[in-house]
C-alpha positions in Angstrom: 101.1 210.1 125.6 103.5 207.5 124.7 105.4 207.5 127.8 102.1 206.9 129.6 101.4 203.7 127.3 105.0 202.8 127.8 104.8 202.7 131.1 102.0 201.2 131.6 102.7 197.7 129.6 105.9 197.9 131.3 108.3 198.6 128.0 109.8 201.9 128.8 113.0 199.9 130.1 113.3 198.6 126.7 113.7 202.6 125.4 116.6 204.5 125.1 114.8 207.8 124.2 111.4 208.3 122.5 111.6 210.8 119.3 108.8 212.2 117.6 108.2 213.6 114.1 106.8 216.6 115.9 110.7 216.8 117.3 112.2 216.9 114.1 110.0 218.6 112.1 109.7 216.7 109.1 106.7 214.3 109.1 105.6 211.3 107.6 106.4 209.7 105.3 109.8 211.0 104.9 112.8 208.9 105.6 114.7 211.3 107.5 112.0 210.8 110.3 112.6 207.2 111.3 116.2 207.9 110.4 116.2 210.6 113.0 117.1 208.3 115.8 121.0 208.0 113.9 121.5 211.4 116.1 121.8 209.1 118.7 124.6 206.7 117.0 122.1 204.1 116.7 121.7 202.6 113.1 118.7 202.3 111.8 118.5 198.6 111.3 119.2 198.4 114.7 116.1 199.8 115.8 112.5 198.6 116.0 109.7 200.9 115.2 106.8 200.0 116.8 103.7 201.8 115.3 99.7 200.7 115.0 99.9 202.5 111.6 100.2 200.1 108.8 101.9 203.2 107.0 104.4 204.0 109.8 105.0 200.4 110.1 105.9 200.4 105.6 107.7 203.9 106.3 110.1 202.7 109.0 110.6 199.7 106.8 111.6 201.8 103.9 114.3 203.6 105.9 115.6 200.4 106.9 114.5 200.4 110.8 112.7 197.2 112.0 109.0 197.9 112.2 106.6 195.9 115.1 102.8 196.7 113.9 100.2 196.4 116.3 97.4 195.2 114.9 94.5 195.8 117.8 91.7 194.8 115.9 92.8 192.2 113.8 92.8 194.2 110.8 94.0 192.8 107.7 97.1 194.0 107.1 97.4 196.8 103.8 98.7 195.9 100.5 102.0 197.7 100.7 104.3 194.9 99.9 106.0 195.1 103.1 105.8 192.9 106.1 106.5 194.2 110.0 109.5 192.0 111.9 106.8 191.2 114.7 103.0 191.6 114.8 101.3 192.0 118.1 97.9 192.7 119.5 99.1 195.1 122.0 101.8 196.8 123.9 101.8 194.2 126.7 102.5 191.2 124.3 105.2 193.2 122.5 106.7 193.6 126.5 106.8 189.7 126.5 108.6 188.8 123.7 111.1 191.7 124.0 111.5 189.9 127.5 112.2 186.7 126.3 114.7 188.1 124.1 116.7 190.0 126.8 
């Protein structure tokens, strides 16, 4: 499922590897799931988690990844005195700014 919406804004060339909780077997909230992508050699500050979870988006934070929220419906963002790197309405602006950047 997230290759599919990966592909289809146009930012799976921005993706090394996709890894999922289910991979690893530890779930959410733990740190040791965002931190899961240091098997690679990639620190996790280094990274950008890019969730439309307000809770993924405070998780990643905590384990000191980057976190992108997108926020489709405008929602107010939670109380969890934590604030994404970038907020976007959907994949395809996320694929613009990630452009401008490279």
């Amino acid at each position: 499922m997230v290759e599919e919406l990966l592909r289809r804004s146009g930012l799976e060339k921005h993706f090394r590897e996709i890894i999922s909780a289910s991979d690893v077997r530890i779930y959410k909230p733990s740190p040791f799931v965002y931190r899961a992508i240091e098997r690679m050699g990639v620190k996790a500050g280094e990274t950008l988690m890019v969730s439309s979870n307000p809770w993924d988006v405070a998780g990643a934070i905590n384990a000191g990844l980057q976190a992108c929220y997108v926020n489709r419906r405008e929602a107010p963002m939670e109380e969890l005195d934590l604030k994404p790197h970038i907020v976007v309405k959907n994949l395809s602006q996320l694929a613009e700014i990630l452009a401008g950047l490279s």
